[in-house]
Residue frames as qw, qx, qy, qz and C-alpha x, y, z in Angstrom:
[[0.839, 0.216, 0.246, -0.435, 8.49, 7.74, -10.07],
 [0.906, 0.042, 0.352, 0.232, 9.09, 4.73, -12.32],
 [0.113, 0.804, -0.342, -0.474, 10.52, 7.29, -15.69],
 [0.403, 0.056, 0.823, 0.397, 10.76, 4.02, -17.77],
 [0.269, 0.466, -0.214, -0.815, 9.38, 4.87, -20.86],
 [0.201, -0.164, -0.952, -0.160, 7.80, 0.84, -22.25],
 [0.532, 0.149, 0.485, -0.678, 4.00, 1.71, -21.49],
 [0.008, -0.258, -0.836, -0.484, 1.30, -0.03, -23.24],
 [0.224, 0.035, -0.058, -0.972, -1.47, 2.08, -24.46],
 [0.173, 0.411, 0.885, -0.135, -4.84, 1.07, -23.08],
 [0.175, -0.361, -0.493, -0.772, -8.33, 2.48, -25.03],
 [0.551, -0.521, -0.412, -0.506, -10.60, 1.47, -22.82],
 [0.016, -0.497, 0.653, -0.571, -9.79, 1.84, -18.74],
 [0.723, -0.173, 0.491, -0.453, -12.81, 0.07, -17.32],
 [0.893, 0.288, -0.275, -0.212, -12.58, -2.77, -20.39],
 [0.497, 0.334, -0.712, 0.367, -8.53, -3.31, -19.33],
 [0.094, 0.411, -0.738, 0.527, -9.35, -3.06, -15.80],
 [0.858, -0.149, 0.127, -0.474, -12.54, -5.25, -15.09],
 [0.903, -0.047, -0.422, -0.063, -12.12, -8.79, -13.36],
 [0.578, -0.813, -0.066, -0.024, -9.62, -9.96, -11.12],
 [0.420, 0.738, -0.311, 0.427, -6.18, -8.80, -9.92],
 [0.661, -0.518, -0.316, 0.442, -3.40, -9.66, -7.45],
 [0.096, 0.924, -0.153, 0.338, -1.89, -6.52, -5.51],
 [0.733, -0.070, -0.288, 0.613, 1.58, -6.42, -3.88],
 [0.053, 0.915, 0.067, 0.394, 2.03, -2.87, -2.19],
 [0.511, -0.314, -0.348, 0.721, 5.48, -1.42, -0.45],
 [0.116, -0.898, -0.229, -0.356, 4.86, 1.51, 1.58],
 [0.594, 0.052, -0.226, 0.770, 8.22, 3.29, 2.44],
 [0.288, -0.932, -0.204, 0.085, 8.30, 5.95, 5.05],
 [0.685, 0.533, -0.025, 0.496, 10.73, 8.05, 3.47],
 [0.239, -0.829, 0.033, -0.504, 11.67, 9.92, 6.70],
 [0.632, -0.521, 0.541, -0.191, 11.65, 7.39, 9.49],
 [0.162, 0.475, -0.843, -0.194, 13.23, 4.39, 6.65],
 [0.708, 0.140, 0.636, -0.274, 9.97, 1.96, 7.94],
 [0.197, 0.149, -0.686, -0.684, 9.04, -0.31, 5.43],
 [0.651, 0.209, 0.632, -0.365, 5.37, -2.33, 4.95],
 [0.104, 0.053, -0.874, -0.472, 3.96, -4.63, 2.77],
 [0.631, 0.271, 0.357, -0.633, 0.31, -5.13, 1.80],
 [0.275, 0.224, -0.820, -0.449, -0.59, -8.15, -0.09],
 [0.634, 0.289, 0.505, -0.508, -4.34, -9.31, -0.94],
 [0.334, 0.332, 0.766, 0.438, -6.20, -9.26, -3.99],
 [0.222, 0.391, 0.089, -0.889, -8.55, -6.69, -5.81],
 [0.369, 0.447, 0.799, 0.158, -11.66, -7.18, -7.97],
 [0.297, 0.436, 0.082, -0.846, -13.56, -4.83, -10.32],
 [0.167, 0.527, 0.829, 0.088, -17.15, -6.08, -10.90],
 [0.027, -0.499, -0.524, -0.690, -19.75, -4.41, -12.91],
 [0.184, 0.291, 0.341, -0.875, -22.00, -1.28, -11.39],
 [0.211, 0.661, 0.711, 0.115, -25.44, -1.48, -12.06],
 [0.246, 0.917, 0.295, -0.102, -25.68, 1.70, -14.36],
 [0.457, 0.857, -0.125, 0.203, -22.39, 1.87, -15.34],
 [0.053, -0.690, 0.635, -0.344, -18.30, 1.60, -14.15],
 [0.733, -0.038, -0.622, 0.272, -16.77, -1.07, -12.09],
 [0.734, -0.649, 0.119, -0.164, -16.76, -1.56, -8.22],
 [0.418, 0.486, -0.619, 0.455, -13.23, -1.54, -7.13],
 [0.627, -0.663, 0.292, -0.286, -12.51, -4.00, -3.74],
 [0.386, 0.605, -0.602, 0.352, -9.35, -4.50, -2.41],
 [0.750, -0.598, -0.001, -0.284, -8.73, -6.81, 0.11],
 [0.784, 0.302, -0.443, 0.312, -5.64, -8.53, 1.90],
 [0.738, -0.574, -0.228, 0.271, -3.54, -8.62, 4.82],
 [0.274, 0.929, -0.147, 0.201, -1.22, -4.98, 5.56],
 [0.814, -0.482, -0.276, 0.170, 2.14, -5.35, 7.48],
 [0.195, 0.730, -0.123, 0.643, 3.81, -2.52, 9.06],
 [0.127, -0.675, 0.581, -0.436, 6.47, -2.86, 12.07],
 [0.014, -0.116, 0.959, -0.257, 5.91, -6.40, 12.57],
 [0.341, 0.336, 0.641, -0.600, 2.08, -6.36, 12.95],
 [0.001, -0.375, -0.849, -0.372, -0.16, -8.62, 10.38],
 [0.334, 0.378, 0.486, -0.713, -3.20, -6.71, 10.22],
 [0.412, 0.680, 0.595, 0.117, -6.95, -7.10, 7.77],
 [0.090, 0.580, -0.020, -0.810, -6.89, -4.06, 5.49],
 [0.422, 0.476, 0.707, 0.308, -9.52, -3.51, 2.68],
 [0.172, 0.474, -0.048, -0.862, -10.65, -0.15, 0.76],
 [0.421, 0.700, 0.575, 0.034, -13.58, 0.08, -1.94],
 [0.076, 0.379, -0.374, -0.843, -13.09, 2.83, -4.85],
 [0.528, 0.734, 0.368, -0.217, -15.89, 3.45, -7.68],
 [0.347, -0.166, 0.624, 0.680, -14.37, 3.48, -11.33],
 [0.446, 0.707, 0.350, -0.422, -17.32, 5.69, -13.46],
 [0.495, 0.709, 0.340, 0.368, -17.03, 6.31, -16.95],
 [0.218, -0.527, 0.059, 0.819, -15.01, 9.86, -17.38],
 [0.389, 0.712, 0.182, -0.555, -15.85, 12.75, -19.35],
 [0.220, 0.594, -0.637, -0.439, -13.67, 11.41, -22.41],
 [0.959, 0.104, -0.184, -0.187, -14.39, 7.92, -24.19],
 [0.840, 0.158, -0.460, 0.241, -12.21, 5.18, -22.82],
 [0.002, 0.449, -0.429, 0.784, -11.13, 7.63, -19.41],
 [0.513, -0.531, -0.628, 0.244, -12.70, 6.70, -15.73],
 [0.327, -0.632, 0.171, -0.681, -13.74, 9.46, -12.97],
 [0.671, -0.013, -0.707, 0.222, -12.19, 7.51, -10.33],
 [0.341, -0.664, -0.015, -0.666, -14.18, 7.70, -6.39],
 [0.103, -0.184, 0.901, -0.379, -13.93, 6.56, -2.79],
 [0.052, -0.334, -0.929, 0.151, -16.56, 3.96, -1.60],
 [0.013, -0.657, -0.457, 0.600, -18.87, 6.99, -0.47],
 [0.362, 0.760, 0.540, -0.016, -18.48, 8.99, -3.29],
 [0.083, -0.904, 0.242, 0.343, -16.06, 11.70, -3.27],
 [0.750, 0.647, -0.139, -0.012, -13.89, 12.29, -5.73],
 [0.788, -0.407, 0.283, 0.365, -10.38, 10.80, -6.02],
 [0.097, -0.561, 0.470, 0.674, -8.90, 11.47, -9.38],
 [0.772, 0.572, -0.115, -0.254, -9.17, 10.81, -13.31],
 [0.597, -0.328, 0.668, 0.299, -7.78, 8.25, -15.39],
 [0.753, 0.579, -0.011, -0.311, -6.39, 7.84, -18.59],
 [0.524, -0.525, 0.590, 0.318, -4.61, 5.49, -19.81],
 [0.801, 0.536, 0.224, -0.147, -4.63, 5.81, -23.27],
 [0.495, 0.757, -0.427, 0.011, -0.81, 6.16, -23.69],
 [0.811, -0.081, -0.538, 0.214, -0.10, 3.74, -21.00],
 [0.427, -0.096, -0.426, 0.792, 0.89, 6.38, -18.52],
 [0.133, -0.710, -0.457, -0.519, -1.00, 8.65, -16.56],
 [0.306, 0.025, -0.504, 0.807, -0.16, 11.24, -13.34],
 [0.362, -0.589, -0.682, -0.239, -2.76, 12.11, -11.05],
 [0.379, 0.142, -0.680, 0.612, -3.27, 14.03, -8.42],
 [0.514, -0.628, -0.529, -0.248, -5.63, 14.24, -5.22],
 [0.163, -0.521, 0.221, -0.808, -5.42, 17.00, -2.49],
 [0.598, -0.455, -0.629, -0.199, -5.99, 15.71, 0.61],
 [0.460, -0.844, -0.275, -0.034, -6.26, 18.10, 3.67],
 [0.361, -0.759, 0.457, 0.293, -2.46, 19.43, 4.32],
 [0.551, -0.383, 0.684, 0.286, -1.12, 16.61, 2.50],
 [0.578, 0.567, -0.320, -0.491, -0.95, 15.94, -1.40],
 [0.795, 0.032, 0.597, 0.105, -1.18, 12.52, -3.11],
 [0.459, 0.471, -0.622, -0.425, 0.84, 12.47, -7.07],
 [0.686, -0.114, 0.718, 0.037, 0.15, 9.19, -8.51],
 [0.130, 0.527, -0.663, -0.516, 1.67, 7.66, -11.48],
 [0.820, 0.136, 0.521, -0.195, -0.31, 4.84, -12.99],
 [0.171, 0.588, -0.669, -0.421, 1.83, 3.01, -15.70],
 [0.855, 0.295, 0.067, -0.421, 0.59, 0.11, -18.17],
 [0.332, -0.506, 0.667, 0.436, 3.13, -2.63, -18.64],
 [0.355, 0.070, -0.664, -0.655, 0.72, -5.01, -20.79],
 [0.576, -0.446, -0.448, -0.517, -2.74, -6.82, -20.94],
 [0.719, -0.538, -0.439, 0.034, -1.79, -8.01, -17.27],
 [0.543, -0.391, -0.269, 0.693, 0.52, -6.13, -15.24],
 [0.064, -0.915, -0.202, -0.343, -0.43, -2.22, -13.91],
 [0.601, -0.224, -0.545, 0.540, 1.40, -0.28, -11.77],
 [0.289, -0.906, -0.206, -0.231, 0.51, 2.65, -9.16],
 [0.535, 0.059, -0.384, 0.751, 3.15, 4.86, -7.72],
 [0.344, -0.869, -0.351, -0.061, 1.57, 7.29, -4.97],
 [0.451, 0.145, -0.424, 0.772, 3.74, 9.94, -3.21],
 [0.295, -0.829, -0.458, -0.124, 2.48, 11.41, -0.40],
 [0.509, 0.184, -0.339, 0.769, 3.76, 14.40, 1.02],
 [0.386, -0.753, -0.418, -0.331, 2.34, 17.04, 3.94],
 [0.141, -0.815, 0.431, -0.361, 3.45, 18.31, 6.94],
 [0.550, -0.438, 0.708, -0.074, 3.58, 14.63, 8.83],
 [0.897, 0.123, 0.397, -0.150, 3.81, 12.75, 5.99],
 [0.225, 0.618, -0.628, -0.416, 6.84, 11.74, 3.39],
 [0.692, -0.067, 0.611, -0.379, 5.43, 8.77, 1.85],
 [0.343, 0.335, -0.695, -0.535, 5.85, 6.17, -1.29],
 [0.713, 0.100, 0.666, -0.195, 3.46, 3.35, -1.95],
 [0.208, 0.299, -0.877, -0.314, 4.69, 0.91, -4.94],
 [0.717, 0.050, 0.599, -0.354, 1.48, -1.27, -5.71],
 [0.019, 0.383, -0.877, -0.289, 1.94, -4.09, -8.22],
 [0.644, 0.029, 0.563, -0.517, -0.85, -5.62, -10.03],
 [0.107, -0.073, 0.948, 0.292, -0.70, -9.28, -12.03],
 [0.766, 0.002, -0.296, -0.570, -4.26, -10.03, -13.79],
 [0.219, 0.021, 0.962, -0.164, -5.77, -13.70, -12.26],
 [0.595, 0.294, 0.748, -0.009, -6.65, -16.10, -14.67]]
């Protein structure tokens, strides 16, 4: 993962991350040496009772081939002040966040395969997300870069 040690300590996760945000994302198949690139945007608007509506949209490209690619996530309050209980679209759970020292490692079981993600705070506008995925057919890094807009 990144191992820089410059975080900035956020209090409040849904306060730093509400409004909008560009995303850059490489995704490196650390096996076969592919490389893609996903680059949209991402918003996170108010829930009506609470948390922020996370949607990601933008355009993914992987072996030559532009494709649409979007994903929804649900940012809730967490069981600590200033923390999120971060979900997919549907509801299931993904992982917790805290980013109250600027740095925070996650992780999220998913069928065979395990997701670690690193989520690191540079300051008030730039975040970053380091995913590894690993499993029987997967050996995977995704690097996603996000800039605050406006």
């Amino acid at each position: 993962m990144d191992g820089r040690g410059d975080f900035w300590p956020v209090a409040d996760v849904l306060g730093y991350l509400a409004g909008r945000w560009r995303v850059d994302r490489v995704v490196r198949d650390l096996v076969g040496g592919d490389e893609g690139r996903f680059e949209g945007g991402t918003a996170f608007s108010p829930l009506e009772g609470g948390g922020l509506l996370h949607l990601e949209a933008g355009t993914f490209v992987w072996q030559g081939v532009a494709r649409p690619a979007e994903r929804t996530l649900r940012f809730l309050p967490g069981s600590a002040p200033g923390t999120a209980d971060v979900r997919f679209g549907d509801g299931r759970p993904f992982h917790d966040l805290d980013l109250s020292t600027g740095r925070h490692v996650a992780d999220h079981p998913c069928a065979a395969d395990l997701y670690r993600g690193e989520f690191t705070v540079r300051d008030a506008d730039h975040w970053r997300t380091v995913w590894r995925v690993g499993g029987p057919a997967k050996d995977l890094l995704l690097t996603t870069d996000y800039a605050r807009v406006g």
